[in-house]
ROSE-4610 file (N, C-alpha, C; in Angstrom, 1 decimal, always signed):
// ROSE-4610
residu = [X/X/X/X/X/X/X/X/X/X/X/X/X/X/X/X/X/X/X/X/X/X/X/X/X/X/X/X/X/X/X/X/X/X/X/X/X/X/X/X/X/X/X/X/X/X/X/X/X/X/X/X/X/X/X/X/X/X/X/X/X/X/X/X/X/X/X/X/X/X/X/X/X/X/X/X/X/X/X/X/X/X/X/X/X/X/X/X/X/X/X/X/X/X/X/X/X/X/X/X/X/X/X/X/X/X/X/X/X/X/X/X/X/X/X/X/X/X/X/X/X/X/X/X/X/X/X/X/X/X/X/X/X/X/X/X/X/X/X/X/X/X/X/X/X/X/X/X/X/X/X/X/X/X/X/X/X/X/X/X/X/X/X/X/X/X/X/X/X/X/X/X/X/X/X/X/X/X/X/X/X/X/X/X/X/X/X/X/X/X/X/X/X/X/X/X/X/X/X/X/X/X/X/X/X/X/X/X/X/X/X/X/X/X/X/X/X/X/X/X/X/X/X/X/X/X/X/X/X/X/X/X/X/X/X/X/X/X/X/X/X/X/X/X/X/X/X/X/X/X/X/X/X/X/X/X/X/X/X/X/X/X/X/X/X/X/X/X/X/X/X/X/X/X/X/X/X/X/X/X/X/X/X/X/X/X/X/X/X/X/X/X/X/X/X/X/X/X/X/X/X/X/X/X/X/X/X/X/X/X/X/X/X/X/X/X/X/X/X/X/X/X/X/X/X/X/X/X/X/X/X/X/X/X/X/X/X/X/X/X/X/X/X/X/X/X/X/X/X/X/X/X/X/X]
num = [1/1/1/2/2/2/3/3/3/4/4/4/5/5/5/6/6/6/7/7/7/8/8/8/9/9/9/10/10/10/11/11/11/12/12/12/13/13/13/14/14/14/15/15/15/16/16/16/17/17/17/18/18/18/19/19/19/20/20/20/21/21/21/22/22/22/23/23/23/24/24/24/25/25/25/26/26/26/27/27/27/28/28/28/29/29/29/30/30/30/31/31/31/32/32/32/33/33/33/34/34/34/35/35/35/36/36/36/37/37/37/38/38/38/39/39/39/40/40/40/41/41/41/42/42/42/43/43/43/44/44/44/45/45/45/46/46/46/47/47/47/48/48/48/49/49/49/50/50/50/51/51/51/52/52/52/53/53/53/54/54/54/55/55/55/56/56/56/57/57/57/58/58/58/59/59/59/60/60/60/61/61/61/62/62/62/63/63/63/64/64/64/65/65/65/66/66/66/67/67/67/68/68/68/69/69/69/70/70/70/71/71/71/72/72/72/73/73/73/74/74/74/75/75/75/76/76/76/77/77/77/78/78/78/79/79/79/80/80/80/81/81/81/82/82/82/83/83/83/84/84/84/85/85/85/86/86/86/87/87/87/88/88/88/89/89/89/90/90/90/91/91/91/92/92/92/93/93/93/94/94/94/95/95/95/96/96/96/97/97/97/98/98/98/99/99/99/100/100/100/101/101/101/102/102/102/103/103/103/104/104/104/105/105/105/106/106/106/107/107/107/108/108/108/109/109/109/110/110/110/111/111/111/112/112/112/113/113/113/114/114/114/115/115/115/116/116/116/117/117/117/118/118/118]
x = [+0.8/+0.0/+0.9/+1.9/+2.6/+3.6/+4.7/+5.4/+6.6/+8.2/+9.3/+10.4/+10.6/+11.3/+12.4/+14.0/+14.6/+15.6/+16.0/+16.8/+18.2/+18.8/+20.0/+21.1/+21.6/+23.2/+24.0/+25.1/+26.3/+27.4/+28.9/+30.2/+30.6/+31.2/+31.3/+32.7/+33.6/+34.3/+34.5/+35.3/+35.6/+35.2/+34.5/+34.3/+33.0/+32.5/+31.6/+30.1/+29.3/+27.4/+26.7/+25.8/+25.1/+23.4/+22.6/+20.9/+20.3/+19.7/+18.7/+17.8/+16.5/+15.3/+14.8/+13.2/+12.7/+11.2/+10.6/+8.9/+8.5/+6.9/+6.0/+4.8/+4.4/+3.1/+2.0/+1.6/+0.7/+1.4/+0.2/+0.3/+1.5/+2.7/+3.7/+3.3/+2.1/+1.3/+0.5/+0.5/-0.1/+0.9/+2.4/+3.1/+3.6/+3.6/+3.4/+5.1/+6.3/+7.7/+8.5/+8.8/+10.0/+10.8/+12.5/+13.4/+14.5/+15.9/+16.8/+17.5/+17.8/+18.7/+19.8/+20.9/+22.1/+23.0/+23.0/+24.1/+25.1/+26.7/+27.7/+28.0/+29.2/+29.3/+30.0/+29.1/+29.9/+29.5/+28.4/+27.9/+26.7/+26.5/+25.2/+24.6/+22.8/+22.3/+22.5/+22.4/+22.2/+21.2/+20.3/+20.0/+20.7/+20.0/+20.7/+20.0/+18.7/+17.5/+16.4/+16.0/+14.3/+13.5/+12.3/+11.6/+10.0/+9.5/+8.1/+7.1/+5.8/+4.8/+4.5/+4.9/+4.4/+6.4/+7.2/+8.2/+9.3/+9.6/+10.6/+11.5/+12.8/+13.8/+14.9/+15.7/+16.5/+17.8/+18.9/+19.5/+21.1/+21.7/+22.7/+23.8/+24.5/+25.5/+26.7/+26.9/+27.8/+27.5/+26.6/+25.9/+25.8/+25.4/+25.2/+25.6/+24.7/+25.9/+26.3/+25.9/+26.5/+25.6/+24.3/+23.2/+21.8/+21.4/+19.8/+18.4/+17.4/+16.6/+15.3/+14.4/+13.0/+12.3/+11.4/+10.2/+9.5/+8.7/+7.8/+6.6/+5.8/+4.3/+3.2/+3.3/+2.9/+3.4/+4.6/+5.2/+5.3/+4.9/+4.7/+6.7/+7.7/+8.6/+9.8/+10.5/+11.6/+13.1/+13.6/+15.3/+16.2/+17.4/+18.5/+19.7/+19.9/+20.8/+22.0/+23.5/+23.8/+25.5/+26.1/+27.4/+28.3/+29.5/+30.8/+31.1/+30.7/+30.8/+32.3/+31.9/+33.7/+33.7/+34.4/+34.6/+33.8/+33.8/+32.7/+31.3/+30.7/+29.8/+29.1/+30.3/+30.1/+29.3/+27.7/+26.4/+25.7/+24.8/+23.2/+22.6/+22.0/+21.0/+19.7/+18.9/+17.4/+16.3/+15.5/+14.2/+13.4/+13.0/+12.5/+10.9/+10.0/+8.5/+8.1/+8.0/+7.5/+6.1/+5.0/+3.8/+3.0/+2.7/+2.0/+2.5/+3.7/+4.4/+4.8/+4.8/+5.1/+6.8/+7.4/+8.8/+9.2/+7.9/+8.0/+8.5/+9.7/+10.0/+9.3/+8.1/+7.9/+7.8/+7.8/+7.9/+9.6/+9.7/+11.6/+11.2/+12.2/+12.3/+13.4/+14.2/+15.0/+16.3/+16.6/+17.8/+18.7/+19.8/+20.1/+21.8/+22.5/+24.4/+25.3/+25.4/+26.4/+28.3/+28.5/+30.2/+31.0/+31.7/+32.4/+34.1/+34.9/+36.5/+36.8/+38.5/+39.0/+40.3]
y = [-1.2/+0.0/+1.3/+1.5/+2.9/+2.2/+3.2/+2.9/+4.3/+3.8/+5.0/+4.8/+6.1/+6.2/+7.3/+6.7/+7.6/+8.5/+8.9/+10.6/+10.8/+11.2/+12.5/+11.9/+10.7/+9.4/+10.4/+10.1/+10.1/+10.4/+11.0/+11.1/+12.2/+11.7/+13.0/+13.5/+13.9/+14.1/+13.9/+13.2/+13.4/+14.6/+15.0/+16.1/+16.9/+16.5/+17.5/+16.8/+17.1/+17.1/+16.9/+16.1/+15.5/+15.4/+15.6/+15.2/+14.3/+13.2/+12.5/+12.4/+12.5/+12.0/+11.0/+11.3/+9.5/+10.6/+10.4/+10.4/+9.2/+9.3/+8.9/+8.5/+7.4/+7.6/+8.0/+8.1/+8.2/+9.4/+9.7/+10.5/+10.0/+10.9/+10.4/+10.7/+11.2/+11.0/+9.6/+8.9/+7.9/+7.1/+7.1/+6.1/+6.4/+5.5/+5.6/+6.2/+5.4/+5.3/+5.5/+6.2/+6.4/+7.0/+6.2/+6.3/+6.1/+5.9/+5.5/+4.4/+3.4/+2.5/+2.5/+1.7/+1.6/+0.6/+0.0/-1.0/-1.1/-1.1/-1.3/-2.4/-2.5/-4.1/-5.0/-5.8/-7.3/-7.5/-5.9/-5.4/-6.3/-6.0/-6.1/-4.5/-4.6/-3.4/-2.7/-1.6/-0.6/+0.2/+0.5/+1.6/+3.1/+4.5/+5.4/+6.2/+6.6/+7.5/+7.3/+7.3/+7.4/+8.7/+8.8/+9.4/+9.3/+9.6/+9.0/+9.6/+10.2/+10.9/+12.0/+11.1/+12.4/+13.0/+12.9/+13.9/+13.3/+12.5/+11.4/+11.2/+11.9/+11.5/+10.2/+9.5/+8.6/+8.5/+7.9/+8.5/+7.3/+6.6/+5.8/+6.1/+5.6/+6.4/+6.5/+5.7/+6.2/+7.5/+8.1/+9.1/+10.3/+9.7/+11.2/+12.7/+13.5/+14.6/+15.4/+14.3/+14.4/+14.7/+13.7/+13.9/+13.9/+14.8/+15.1/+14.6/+13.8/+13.5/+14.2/+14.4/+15.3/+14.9/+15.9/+15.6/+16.6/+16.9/+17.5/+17.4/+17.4/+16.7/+16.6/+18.5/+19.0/+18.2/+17.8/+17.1/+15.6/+15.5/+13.6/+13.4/+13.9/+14.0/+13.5/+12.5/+12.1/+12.8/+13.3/+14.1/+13.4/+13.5/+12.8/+13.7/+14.7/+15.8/+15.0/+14.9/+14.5/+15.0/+15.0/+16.2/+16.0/+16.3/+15.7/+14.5/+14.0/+12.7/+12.3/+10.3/+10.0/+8.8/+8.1/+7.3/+5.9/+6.0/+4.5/+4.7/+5.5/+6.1/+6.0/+5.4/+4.6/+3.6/+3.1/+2.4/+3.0/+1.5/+1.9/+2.5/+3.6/+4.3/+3.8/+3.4/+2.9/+3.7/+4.3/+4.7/+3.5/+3.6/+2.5/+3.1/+2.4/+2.8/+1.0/+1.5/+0.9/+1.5/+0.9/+1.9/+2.2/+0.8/+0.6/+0.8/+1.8/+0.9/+0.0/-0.8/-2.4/-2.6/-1.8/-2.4/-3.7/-3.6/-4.3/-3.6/-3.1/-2.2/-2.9/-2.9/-3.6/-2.7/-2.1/-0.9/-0.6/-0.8/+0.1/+0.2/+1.2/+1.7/+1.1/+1.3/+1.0/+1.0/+1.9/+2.4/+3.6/+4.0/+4.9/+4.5/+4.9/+5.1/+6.3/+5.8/+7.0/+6.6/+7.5/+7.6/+8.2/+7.9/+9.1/+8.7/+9.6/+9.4/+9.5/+9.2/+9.9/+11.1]
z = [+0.0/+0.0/+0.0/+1.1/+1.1/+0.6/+0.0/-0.9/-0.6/-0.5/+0.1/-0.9/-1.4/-2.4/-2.0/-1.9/-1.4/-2.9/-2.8/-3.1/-3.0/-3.2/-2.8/-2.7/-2.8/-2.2/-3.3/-2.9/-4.0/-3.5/-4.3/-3.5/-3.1/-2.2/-1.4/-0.3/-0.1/+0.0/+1.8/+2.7/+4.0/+4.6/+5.5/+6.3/+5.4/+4.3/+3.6/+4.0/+2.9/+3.9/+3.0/+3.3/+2.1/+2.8/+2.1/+2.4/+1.7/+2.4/+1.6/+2.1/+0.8/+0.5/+0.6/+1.4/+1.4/+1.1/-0.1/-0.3/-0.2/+0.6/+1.1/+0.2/-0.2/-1.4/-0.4/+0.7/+1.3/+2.0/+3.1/+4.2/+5.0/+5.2/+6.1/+7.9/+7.8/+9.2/+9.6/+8.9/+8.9/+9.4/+9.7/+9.8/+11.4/+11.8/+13.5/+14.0/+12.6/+13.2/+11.5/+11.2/+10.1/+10.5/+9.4/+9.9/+8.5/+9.3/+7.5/+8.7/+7.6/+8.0/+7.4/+7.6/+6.1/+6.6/+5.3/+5.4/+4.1/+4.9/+4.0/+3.5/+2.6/+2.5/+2.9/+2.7/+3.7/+5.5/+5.8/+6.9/+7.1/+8.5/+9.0/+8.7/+8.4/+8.6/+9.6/+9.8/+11.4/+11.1/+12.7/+12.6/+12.1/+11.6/+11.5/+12.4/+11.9/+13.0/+12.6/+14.1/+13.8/+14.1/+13.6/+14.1/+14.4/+15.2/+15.7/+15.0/+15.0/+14.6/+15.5/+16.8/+17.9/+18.1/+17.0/+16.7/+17.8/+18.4/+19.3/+18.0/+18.4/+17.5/+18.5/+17.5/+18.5/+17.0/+17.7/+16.5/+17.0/+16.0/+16.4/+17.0/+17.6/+18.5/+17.5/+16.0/+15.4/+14.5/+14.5/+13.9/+14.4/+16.1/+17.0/+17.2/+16.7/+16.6/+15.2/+14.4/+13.2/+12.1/+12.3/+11.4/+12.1/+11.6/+11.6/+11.0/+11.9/+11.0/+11.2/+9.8/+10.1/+8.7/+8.7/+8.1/+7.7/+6.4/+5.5/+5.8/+6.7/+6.9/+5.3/+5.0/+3.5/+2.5/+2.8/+1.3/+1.5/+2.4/+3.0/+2.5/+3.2/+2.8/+4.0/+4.1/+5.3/+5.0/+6.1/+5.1/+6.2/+5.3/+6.8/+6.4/+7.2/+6.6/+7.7/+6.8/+7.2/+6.9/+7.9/+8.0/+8.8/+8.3/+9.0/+8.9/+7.2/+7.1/+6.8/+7.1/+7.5/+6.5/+5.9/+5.3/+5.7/+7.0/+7.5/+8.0/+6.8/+6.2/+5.1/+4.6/+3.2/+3.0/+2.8/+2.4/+1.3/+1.6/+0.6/+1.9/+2.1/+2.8/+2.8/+3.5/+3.0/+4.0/+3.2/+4.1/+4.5/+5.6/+6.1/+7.3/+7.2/+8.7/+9.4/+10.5/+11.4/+11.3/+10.8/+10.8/+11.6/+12.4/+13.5/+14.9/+15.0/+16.0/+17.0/+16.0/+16.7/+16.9/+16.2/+16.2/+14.9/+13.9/+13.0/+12.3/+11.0/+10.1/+9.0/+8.5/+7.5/+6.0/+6.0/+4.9/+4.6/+3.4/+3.0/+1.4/+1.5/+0.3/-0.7/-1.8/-2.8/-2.5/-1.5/-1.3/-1.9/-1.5/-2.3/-1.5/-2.5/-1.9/-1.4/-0.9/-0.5/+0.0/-1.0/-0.9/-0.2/+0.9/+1.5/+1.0/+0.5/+0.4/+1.1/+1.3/+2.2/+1.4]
């Protein structure tokens, strides 16, 4: 039914800033918990950040500090501004919702990459 389509990956230089995109085919109020995940290669997934409906951000401890997560409500739109990046940073990015909040992620998007040099 809902459907996440993320945005914005690409290369990018040690220490520079990058944003990505995740649209929502539905109302992104309808979703109880959206967030981005990412996984490198040869990795397990990780969380990156979440965010709740009632606006509860939570955010990985290799990230903290570093990147920001938020939302478009108008534009049913997810952003992960993301800054002071470091080379083990380097994934596919995925938008991802928990809808119900169950702690089920069952909704993800395509993914998107992201390159950090050094």
């Amino acid at each position: 039914q809902v459907h996440l389509e993320e945005s914005g990956g690409g290369l990018v230089q040690a220490g520079g800033s990058l944003t990505l995109s995740c649209t929502v085919s539905g109302r992104i109020l309808d979703l109880s918990v959206t967030g981005w995940y990412r996984q490198a290669p040869g990795e397990q997934r990780e969380m990156v950040a979440t965010l709740t409906v009632g606006e509860t951000t939570k955010y990985g401890d290799s990230v903290k500090g570093r990147f920001t997560i938020s939302r478009d409500n108008e534009k049913n739109t997810l952003y992960l501004q993301m800054n002071m990046l470091k080379p083990e940073d380097t994934a596919v990015y995925y938008c991802a919702s928990d809808p119900n909040g169950t702690h089920r992620w069952n909704v993800w998007g395509q993914g998107t990459q992201v390159t950090v040099s050094s």
